[in-house]
MMTF fields as JSON, N, C-alpha, C and O atoms, coordinates in Angstrom:
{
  "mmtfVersion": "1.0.0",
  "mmtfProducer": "UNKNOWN",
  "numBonds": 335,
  "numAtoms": 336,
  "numGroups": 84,
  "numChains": 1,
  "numModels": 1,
  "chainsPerModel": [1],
  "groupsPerChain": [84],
  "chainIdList": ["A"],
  "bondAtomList": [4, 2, 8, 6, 12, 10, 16, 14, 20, 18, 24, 22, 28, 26, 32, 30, 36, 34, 40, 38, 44, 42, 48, 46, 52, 50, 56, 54, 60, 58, 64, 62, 68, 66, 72, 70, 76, 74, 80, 78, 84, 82, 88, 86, 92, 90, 96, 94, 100, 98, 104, 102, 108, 106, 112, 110, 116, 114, 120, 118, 124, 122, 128, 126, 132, 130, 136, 134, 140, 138, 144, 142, 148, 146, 152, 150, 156, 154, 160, 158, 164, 162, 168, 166, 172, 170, 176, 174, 180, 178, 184, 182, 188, 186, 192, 190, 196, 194, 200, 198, 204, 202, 208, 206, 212, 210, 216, 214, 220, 218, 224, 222, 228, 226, 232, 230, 236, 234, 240, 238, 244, 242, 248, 246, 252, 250, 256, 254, 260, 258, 264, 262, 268, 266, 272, 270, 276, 274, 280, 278, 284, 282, 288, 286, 292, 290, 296, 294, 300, 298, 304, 302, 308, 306, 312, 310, 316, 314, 320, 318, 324, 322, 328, 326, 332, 330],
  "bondOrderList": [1, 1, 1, 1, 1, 1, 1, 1, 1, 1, 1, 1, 1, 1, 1, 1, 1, 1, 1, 1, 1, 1, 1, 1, 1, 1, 1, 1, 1, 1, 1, 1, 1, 1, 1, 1, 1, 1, 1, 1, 1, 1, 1, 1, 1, 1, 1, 1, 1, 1, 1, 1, 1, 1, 1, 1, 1, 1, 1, 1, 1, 1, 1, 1, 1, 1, 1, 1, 1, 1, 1, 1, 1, 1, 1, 1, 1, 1, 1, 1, 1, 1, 1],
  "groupList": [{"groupName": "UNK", "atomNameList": ["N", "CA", "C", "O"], "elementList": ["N", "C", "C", "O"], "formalChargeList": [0, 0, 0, 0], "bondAtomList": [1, 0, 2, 1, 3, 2], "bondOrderList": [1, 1, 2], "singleLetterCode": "X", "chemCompType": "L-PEPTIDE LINKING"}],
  "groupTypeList": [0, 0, 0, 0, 0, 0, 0, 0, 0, 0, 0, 0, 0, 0, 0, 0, 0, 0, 0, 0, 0, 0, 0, 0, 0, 0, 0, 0, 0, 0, 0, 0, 0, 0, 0, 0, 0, 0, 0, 0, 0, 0, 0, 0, 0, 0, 0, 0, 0, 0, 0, 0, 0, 0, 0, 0, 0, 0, 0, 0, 0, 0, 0, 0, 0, 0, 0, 0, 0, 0, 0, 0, 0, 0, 0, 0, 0, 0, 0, 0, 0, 0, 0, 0],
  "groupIdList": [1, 2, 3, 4, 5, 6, 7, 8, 9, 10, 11, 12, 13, 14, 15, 16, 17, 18, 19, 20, 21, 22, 23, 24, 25, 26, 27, 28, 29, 30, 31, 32, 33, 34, 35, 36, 37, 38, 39, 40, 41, 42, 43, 44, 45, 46, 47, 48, 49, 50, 51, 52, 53, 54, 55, 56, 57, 58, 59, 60, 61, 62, 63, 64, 65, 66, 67, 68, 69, 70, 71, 72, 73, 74, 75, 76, 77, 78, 79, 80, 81, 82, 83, 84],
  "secStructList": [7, 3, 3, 3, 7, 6, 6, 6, 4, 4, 4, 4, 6, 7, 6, 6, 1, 6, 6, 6, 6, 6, 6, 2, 2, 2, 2, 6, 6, 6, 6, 6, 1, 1, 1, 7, 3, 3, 3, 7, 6, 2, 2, 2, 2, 2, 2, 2, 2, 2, 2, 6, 7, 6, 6, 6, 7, 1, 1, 7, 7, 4, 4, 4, 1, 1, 4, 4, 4, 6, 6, 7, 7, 7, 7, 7, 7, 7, 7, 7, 6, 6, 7, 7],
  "xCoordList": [19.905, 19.181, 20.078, 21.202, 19.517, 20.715, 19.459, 18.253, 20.775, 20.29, 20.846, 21.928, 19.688, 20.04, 20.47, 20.073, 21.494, 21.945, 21.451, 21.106, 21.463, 21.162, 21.964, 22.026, 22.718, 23.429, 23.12, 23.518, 21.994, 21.451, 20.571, 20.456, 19.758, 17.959, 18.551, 17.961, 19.529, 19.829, 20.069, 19.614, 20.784, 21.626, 20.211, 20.446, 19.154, 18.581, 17.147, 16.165, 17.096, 16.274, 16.412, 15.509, 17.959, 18.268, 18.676, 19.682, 18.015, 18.283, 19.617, 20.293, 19.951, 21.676, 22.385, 23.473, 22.551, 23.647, 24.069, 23.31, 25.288, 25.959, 26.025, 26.44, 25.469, 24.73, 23.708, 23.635, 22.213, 21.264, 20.602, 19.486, 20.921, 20.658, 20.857, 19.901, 22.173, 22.584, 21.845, 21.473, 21.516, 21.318, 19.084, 18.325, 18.951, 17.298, 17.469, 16.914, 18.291, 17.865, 18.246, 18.005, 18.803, 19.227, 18.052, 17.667, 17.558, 16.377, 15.264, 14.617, 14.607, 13.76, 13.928, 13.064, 15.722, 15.826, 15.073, 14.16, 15.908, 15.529, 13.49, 12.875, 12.949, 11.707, 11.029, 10.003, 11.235, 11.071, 11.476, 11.223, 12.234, 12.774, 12.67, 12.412, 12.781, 13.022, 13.61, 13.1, 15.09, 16.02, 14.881, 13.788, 15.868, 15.104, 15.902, 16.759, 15.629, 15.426, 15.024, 14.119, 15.933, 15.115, 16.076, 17.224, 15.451, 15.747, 15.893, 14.867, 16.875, 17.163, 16.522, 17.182, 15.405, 15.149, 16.013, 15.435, 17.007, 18.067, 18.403, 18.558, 18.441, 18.386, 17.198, 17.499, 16.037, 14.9, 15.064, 14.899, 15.582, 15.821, 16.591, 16.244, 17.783, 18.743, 18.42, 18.832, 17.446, 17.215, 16.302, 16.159, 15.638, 14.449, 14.908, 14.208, 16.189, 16.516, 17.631, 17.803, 18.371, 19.078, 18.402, 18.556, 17.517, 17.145, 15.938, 15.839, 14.991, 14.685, 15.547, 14.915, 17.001, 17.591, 17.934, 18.367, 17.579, 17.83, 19.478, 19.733, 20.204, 21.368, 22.423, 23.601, 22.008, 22.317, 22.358, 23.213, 21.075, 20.502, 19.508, 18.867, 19.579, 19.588, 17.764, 17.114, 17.246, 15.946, 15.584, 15.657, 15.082, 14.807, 13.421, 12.376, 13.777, 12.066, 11.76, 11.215, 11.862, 11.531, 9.762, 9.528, 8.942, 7.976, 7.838, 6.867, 8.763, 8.776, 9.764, 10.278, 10.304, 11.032, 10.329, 10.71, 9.418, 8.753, 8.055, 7.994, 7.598, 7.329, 8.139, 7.514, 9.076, 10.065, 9.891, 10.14, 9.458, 9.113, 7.649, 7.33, 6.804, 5.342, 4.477, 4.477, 3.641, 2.976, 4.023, 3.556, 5.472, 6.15, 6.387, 7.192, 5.879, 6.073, 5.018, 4.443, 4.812, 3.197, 3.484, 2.58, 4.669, 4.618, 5.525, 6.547, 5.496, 6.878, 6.839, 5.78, 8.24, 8.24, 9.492, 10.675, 8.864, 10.033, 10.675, 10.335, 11.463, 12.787, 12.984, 13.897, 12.37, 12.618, 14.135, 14.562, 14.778, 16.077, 16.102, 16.714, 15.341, 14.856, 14.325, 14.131, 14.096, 12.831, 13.842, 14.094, 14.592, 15.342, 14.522, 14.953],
  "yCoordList": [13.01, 12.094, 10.907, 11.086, 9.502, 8.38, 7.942, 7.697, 8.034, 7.669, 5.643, 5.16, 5.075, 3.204, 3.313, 3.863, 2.479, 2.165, 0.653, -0.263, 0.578, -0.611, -1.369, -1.908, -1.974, -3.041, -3.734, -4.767, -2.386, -2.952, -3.431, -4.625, -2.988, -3.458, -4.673, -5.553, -5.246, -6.613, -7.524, -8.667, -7.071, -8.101, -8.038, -8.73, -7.374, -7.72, -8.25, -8.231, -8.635, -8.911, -10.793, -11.52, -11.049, -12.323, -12.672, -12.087, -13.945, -14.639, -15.39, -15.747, -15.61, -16.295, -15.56, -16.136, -14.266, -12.933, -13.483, -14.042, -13.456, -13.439, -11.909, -11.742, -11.192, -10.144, -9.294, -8.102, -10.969, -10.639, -10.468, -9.988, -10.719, -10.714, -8.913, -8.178, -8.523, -7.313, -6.265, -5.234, -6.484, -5.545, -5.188, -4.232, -6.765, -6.366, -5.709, -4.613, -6.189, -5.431, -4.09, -3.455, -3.647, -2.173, -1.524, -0.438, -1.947, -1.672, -1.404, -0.427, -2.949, -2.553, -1.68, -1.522, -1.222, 0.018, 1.236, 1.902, 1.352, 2.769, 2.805, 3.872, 1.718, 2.044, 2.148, 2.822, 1.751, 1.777, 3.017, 3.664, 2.921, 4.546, 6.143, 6.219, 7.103, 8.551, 9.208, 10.146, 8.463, 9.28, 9.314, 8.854, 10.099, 10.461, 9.312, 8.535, 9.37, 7.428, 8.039, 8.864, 7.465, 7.651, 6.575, 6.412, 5.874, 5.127, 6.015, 6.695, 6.462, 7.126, 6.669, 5.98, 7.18, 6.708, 5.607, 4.854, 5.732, 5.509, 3.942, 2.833, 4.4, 2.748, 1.828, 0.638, 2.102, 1.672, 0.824, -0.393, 1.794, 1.133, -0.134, -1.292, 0.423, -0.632, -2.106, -3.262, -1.399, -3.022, -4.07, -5.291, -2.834, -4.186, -4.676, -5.545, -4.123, -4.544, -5.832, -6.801, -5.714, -6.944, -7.892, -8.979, -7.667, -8.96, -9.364, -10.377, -9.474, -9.732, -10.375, -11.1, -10.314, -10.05, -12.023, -12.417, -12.7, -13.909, -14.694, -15.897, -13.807, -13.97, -13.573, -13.863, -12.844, -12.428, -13.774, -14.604, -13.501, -14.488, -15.761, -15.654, -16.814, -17.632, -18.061, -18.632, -17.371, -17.317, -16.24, -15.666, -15.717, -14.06, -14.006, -14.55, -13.097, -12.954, -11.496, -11.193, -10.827, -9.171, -8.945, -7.834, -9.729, -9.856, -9.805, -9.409, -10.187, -10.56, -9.896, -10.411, -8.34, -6.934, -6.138, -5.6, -6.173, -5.161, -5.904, -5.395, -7.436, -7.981, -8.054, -7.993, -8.143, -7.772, -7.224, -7.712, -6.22, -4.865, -4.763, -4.086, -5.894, -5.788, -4.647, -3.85, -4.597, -3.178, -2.065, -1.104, -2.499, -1.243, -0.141, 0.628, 0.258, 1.217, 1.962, 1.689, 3.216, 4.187, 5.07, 5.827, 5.264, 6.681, 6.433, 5.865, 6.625, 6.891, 7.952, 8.579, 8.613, 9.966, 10.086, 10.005, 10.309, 10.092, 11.079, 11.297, 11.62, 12.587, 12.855, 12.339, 13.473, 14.13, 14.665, 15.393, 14.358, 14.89, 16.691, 17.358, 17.222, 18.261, 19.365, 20.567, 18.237, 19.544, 19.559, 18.369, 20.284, 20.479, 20.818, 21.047],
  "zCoordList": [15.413, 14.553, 14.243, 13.772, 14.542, 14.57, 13.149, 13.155, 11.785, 10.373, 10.637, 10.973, 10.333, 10.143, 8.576, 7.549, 9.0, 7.46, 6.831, 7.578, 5.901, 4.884, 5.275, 4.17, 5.897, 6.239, 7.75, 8.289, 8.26, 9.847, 9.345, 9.622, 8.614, 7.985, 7.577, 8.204, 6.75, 6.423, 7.582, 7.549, 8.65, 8.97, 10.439, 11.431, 10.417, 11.272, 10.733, 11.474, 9.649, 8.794, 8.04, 7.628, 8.131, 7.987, 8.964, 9.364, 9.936, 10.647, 10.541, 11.506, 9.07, 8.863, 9.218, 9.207, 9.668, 9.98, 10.939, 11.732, 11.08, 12.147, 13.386, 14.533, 12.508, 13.493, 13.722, 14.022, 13.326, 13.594, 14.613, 14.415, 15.818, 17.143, 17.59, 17.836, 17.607, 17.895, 17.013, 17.574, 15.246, 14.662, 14.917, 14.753, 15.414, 15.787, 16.801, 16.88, 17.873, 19.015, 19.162, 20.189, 18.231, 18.129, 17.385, 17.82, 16.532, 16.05, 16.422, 16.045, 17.872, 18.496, 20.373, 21.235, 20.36, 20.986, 20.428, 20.916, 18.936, 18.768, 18.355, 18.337, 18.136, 17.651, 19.118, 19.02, 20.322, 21.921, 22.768, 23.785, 21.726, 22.822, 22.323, 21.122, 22.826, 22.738, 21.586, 20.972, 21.255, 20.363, 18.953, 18.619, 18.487, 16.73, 15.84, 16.26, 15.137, 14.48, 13.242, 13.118, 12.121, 10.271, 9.802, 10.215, 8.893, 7.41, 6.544, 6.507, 5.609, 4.937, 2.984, 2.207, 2.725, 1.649, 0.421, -0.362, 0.506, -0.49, 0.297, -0.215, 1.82, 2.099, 2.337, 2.429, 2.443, 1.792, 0.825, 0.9, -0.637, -1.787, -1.79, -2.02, -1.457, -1.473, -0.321, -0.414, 0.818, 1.349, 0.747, 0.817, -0.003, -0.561, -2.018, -2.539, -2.828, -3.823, -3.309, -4.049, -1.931, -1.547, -1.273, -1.829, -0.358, -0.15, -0.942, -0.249, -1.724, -2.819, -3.806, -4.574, -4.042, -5.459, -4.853, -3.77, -5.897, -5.835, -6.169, -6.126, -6.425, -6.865, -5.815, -6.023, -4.56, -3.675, -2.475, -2.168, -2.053, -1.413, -2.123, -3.168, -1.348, -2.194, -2.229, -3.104, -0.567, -0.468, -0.293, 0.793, -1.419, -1.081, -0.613, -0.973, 0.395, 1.068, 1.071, 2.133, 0.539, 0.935, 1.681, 2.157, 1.715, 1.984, 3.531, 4.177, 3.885, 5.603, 6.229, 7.222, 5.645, 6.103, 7.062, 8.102, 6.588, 7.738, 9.506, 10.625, 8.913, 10.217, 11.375, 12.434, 11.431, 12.567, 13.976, 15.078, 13.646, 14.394, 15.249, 16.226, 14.308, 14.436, 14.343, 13.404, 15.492, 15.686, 16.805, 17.417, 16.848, 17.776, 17.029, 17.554, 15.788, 15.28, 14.614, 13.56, 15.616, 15.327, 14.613, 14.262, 14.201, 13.028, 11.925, 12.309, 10.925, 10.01, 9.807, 9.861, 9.441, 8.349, 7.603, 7.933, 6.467, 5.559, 4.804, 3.641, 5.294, 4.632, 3.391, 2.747, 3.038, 1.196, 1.123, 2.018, 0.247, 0.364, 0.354, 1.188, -0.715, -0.812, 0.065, -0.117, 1.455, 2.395, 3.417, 3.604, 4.216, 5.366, 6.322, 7.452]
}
């Protein structure tokens, strides 16, 4: 199971990254391909409280996080910390 961390969802989410290129296309590997793939709830949180947070960034867009990806992604499932 390859867990994305909150610092890929950013940096492939702001076009100013200096490693937004690498961190989408790693993104739309794993949503394209085979391996097992999760966002870990906790970074959920923390991506939509960064980029939103206006003090952070100076144009916060949290609105336009999920477009990225488009329609390459047919399932979610989301990991209760609780359920193994």
């Amino acid at each position: 199971m390859i867990a994305i961390d909150t610092n890929i969802l950013v940096y492939a989410h702001r076009e100013d990254s200096e490693w937004h290129g690498s961190a989408c296309q790693r993104l739309v590997e794993l949503a394209e391909g085979r391996a097992a793939w999760a966002i870990p709830w906790p970074c959920i949180h923390e991506f939509l409280a960064i980029v939103a947070h206006p003090k952070i960034f100076a144009a916060a867009h949290a609105s336009r996080g999920g477009a990225r990806l488009g329609g390459r992604v047919d399932r979610v499932a989301i990991a209760h910390p609780a359920r193994r």
